[in-house]
C-alpha positions as CSV (number, residue, x, y, z in Angstrom):
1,X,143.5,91.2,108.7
2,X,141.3,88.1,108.3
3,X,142.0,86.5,104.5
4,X,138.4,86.4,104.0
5,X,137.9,89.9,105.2
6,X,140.3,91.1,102.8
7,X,138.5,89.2,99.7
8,X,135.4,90.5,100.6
9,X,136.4,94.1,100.8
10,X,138.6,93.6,97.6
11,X,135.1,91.9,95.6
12,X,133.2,95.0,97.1
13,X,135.9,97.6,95.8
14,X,136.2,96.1,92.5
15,X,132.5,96.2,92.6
16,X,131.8,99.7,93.4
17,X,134.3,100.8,90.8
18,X,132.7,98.7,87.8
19,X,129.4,100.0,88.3
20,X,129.6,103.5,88.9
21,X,126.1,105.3,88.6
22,X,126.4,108.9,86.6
23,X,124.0,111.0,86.9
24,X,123.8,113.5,84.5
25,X,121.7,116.6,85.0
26,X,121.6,119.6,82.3
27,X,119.9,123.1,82.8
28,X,117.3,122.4,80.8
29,X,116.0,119.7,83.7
30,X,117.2,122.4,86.4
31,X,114.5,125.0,84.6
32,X,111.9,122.5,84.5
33,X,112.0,121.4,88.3
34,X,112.2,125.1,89.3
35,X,109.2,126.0,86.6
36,X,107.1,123.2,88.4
37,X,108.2,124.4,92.0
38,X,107.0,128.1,90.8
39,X,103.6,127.0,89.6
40,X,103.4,124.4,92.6
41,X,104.6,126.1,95.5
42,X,104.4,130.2,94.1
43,X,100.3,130.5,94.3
44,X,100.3,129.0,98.1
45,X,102.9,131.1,99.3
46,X,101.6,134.3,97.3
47,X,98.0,133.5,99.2
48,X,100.4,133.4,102.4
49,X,101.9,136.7,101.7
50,X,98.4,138.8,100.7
51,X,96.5,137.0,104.3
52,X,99.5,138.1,106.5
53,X,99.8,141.5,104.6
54,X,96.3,141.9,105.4
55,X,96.6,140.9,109.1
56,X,99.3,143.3,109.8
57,X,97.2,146.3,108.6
58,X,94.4,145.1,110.5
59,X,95.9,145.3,113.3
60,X,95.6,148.4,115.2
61,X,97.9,149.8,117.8
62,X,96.2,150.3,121.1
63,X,96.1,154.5,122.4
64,X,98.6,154.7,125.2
65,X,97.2,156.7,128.1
């Protein structure tokens, strides 16, 4: 392997390993993305649910002869 090679991928390891992200997420963030995803997406998909509720009963099955 290429000297330089090496001191570039050693520079980049070192690097990678001093500045670790950490990301720390509790359940109190957890309930507050799924609360906002409730009132967000729930009323769409509930108006989804009572139109295709209501389709289906409108349809009528046609009298076999």
């Amino acid at each position: 392997m290429p000297k330089r090679l090496t001191i570039f991928l050693s520079i980049l390891g070192v690097s990678l390993l001093a500045c670790e992200p950490v990301f720390a997420i509790g359940w109190q963030e957890i309930l507050i993305v799924l609360a906002l995803l409730v009132f967000l997406i729930g009323p769409p998909l509930f108006n989804l649910y009572r139109r295709w509720e209501k389709f289906k009963s409108d349809i009528k099955p046609k009298d076999k002869k």
